[in-house]
N, C-alpha and C positions, 0 to 999 in steps of 0.2 A: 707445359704452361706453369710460370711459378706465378704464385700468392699474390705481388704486384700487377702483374700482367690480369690474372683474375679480375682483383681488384679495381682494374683501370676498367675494366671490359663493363663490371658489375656499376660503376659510375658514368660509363656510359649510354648505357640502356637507360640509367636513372633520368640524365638529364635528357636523353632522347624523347621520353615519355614526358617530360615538363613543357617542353620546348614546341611538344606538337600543341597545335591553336586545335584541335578537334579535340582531343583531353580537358582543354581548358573549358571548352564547350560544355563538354559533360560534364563536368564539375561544376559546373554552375547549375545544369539541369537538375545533376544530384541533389544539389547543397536545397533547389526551387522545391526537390521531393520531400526533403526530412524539414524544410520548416512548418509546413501545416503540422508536424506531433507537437511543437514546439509552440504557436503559435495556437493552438487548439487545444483543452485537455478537457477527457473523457470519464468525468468524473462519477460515481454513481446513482446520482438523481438526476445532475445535467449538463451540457453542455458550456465549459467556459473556453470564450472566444478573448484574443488578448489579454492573456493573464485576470482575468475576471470582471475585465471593463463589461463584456455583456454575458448571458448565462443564460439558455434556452434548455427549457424539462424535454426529457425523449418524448412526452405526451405529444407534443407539437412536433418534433419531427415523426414522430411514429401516422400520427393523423395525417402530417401533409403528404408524404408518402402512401397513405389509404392504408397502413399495414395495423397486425391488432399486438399491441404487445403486452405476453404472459403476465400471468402474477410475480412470478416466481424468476422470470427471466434476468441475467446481467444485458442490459444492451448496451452498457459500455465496453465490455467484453467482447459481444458480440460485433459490434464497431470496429474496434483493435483487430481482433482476429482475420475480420474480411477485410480490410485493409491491409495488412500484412501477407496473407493470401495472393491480392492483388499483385503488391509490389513482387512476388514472390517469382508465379508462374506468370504473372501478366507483362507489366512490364519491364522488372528485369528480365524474368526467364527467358522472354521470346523477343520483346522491342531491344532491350536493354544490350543484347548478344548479337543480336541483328548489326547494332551501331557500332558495339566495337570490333566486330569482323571489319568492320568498311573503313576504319577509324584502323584499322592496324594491319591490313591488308599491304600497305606498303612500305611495308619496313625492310622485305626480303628485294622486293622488287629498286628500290632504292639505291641499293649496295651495289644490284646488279647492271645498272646504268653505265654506259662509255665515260669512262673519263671517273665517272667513283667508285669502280671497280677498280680502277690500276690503285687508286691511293690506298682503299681499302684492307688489299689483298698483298701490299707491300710492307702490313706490318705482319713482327715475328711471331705472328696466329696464326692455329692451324685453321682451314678452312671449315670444319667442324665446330669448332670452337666460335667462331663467328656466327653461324647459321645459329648454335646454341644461345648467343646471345641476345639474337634479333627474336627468339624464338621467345624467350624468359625476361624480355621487354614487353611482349605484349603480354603476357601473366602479370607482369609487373604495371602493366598499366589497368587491368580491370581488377586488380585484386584493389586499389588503393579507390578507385568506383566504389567498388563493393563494400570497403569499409567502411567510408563516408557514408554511404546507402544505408546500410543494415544497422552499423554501428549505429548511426545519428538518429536513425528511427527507434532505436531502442532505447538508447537515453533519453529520447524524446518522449517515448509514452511512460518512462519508467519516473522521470522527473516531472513531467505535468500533470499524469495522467493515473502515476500511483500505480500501475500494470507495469510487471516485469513476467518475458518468458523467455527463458535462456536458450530454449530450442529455436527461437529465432536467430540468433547468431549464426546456428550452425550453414545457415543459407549462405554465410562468405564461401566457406570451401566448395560446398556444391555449385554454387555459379561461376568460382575457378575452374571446379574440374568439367564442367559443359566446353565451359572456353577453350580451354585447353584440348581438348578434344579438337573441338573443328580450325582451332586456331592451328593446329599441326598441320592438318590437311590442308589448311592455305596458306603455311608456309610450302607447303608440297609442291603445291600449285605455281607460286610466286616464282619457284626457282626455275622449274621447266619452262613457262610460260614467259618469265621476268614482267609481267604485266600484273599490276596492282586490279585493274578492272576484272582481269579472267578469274584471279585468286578469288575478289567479293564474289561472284557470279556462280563460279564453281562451290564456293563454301556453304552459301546459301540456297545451292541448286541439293546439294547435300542434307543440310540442314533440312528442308521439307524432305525430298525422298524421304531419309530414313523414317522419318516423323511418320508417314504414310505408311511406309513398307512397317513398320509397328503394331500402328492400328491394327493394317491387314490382317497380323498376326495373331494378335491378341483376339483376333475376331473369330481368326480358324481356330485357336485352340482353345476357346467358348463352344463354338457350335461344335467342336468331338468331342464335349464331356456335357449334351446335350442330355443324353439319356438319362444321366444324373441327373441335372438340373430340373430334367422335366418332372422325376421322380420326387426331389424338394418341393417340386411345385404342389401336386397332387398330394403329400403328405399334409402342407401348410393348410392347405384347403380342407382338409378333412375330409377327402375324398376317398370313395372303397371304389373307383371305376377306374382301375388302373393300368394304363397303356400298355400290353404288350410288349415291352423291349428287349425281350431274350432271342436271340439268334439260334438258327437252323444250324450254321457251321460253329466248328469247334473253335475256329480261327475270327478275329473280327476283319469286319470287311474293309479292304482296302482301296483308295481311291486309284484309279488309271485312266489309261490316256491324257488326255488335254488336260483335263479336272485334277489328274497326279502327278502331272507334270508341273502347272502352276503351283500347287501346294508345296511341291519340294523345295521349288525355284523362291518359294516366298521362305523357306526354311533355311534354304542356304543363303540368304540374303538379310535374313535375318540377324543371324549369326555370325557374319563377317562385318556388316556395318555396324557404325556405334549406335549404343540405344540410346537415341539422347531424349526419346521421349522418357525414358525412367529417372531423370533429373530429377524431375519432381515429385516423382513416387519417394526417391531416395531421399530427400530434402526432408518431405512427411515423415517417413522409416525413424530415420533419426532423433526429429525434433519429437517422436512420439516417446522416444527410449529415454528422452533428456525430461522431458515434461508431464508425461501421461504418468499417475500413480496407478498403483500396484491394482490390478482387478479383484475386485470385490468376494468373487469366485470364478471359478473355473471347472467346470462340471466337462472333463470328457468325454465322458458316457453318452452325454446329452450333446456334443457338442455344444457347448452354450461359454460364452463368458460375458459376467455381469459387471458392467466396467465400472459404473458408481454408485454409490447407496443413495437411498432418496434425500432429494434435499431438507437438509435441518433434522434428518432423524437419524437416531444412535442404533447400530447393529445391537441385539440383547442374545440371539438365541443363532449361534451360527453351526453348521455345519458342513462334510467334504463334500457335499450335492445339493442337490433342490431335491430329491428326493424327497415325498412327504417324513416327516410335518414340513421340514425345508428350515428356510432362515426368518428372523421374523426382526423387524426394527420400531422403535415408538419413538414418540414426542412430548417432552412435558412444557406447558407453558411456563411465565415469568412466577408464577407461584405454587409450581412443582406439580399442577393437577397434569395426570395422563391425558389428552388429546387426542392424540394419534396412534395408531398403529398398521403396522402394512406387514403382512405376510407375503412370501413366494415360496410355491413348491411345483413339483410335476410329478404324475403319476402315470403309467402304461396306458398307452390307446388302445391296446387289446385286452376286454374282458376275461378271455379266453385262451391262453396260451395256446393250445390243443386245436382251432379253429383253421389254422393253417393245414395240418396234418388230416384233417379231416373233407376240408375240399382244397382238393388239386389244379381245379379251372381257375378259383378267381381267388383274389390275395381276402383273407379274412377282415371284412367288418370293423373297420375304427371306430372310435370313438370320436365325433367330431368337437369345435370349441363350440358350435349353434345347439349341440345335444347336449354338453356339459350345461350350457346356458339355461337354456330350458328348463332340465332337471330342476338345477337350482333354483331357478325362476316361480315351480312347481312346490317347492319344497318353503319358500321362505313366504309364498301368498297365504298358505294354510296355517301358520303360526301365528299364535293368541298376539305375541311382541310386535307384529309388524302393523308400522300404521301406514295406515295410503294405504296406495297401490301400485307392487313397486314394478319400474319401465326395466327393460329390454331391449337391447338393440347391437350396432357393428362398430365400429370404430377405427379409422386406419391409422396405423403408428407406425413411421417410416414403410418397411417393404412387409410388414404383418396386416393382419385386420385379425382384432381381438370382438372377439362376442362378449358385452359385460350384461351385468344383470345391478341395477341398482335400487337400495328399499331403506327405509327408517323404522329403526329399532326401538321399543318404548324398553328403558333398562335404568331398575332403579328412577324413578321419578325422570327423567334424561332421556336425551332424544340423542341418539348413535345414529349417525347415517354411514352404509354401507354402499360399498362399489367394488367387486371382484370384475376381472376380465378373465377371460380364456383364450389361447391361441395352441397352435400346434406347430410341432416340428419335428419328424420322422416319426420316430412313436411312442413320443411325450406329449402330453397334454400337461401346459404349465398354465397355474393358476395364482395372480397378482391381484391382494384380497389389500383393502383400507377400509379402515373404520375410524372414524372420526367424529367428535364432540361438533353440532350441529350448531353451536354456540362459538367455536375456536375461530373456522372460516369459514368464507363463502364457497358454495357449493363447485362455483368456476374454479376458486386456486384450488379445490382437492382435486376436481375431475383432473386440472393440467398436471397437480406435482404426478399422480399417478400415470397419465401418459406419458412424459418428460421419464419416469422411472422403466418403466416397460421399454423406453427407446434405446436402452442403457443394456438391454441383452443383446447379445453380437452373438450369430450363429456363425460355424466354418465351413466355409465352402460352399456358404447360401448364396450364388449368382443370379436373382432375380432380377436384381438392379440392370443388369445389361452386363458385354464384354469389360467395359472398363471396370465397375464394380470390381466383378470377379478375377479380373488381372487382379488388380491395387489387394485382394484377400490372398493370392495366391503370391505374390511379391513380397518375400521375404529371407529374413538371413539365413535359416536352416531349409530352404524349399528345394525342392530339387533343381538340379542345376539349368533347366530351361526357364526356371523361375528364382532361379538366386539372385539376388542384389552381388554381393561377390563375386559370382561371373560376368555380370553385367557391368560391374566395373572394371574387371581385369580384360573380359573382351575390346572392349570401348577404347580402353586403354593401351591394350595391344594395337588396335587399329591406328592411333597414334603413332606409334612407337614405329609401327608400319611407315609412316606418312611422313614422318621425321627421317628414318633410314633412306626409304628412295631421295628426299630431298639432298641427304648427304651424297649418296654415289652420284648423282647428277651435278652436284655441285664441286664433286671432285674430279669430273672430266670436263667442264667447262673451260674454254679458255678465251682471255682478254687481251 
């Protein structure tokens, strides 16, 4: 095939893809999606609707909706972000791929019709070469969706709305390569079958399977690394009553009969369809690598990583752990006076090093975050400084529950109000300490910047959340290969490449 002939091929996929009235469709649906950024912008006290003819404060949407929003929070941020989200995995990921499956299902089957088969197949192309073409039509028709899509919503919020995230972009290729994927397999289909119906039917009968058979999986290989998690569990809690999970045999037990026969069958089914539910894990992967700054710290030892520092305060005192004293951050107001300061650190749950070796039945005695609390609680009522008297209580922050103790300080003529939390995780006890000028703010914005900060520690390998959780932790570029993103693309991708092959040798034994 020489360069003209290419050429001609590549112009005519182009105008194939113009010419179809289901394209024009969705271009117009596209073009319906990116005018709200355009039409809407989400500026930081409020809402302006038509270029500023009207401007509603988030108080009013936050009320009508019943919701309570933060001191400290962006909800135009927060806005952008779940809208993008939406468009992302909602409805391009799943509606969006749905339409152009059905919308380009018959481009193979088309060819293959009596009577535009002989024209077809009369020009000096190989019959691979056509099949390639009709194939890299439908790429070529969702890739120019996806640009209008993605593109248009982002110069949408980036020019009304003053939010620019560049990791958004990256969702053009990832919504290619979903398509691309199942788009092989119904070209696969179109050619055996020549029926544009069976191709949508079978691609979409695919499209859920796999989706399923994923779950599945993700769900078996959650509940075999249960032991673990059960063990996270009882550490977080600050529990010494610790389940038994060591085995009689030297070997671990393995599932048979029925029960290890489904599990294999779900393993090998696994691994030969495409994963197209990690589209949007890999979407996130990416957009996290282009966007998310650099973590705060990263304490191996502790598994811990602290992904941002508290809002509006300056790091002063860092180090390679949380290890006591740990890292410590302040805040000076508009006339240099100190306000704020937040410490983090962690120290060992066992007292006792030695308590382990000494009893053999049951795991030695933690230290829990309700005993940390106490102590403290015990320790700061007895002091001449403290006025009141200071509360005690739980607090849930994402998949934790921290024990804080809080109490006011009389210091220098000044009244410091105080709030440490405790939580635990294996066998660390970390402790996220604020003190603040009683004068600076209101007691609501300290208590949220410090839970909002505490949200910001990311343990590895904490699956509490459930299966998905714990997949989307273990999904990543260096993981091992039943959890790589790069296998998951190169298998996926194979399965294509699969799908494309048979369509060829069947297309090369047909005859018209």
């Amino acid at each position: 095939m020489n360069k003209s002939t290419a050429s001609a091929l590549l112009l005519d996929a182009f105008y194939q893809v113009l010419d179809d009235k289901i394209f024009r469709l969705l271009v117009i649906l596209t073009i319906a999606m990116v005018a709200p950024t355009v039409l809407v912008g989400f500026q930081e006290e409020h809402i302006s609707v038509l270029f500023g003819l009207k401007e509603y404060p988030y108080d009013t949407l936050v009320q009508f909706f019943g919701m309570r929003l933060s001191a400290d929070a962006e909800p135009n941020v927060f806005i952008i972000q779940s809208l993008q989200t939406l468009v992302i995995e909602g409805l391009a990921g799943t509606l969006g791929i749905v339409f152009c499956i059905a919308a380009t299902a018959f481009f193979i089957p088309r060819i293959l019709e009596k009577g535009a088969a002989d024209t077809t197949f009369s020009r000096p192309v190989s019959r691979l070469t056509l099949l390639l073409s009709r194939y890299f039509s439908g790429l070529l028709f969702v890739t120019i969706l996806a640009v209008i899509l993605i593109g248009g919503m982002h110069l949408g919020f980036l020019i009304f709305s003053g939010y620019s995230d560049p990791g958004f972009l990256w969702s053009v290729p990832t919504l290619i390569y979903l398509f691309s994927i199942l788009h092989g397999f119904s070209v696969c289909v179109g050619v055996f079958t020549r029926s544009s119906t069976a191709a949508v039917l079978a691609t979409l009968i695919l499209f859920m399977f796999s989706g399923c058979i994923h779950k599945g999986w993700e769900a078996k290989e959650w509940s075999v690394n249960q032991d673990i998690l059960e063990t996270m569990r009882y550490d977080l809690g600050g529990r010494d009553d610790m389940p038994d999970i060591s085995q009689d045999d030297d070997e671990p037990e393995v599932a048979s009969g029925v029960l290890g026969f489904i599990l294999t069958s779900l393993d090998v089914a696994h691994f030969i369809l495409p994963k197209t539910g990690d589209a949007d894990l890999i979407t996130r992967k990416v957009r996290a690598l282009v966007t998310e700054p650099t973590p705060v710290l990263e304490d191996e030892d502790a598994h811990l990583t602290i992904t941002h520092h508290p809002s509006d305060f300056e790091l002063v005192a860092t180090a390679p752990t949380l290890e006591e004293p740990g890292l410590e951050w302040i805040h000076h107001d508009e006339d240099g006076r100190l306000v704020g300061t937040i410490r983090a650190s962690r120290r060992s749950r066992l007292p006792d090093p030695d308590a382990a070796q000494a009893d053999q039945q049951r795991r030695p005695k933690k230290v829990r975050a309700v005993d940390a609390a106490k102590q403290l609680h015990e320790e700061v009522t007895g002091l001449a400084s403290t006025s009141g008297t200071p509360s005690q209580g739980r607090e849930p922050v994402e998949t934790l529950y921290t024990a804080y103790v809080s109490w006011t300080e009389e210091r220098a003529g000044e009244e410091i109000r105080h709030i440490a939390h405790f939580f635990t995780f294996g066998n660390n006890i970390f402790r996220v300490e604020g003190e603040f000028a009683s004068d600076w703010a209101n007691q609501d914005h300290q208590d949220t910047r410090m839970l909002r900060f505490i949200g910001n520690f990311r343990f590895a390998g904490f699956g509490v959340q459930g299966s998905n959780a714990w997949y989307k932790d273990q999904f990543d570029w260096d993981a091992p290969l039943r959890y790589n993103i790069f296998f998951s693309i190169a298998s996926s991708l194979a399965f294509c490449l699969t799908s494309l092959a048979c369509a060829a040798w069947r297309l090369s034994r047909l005859d018209f």
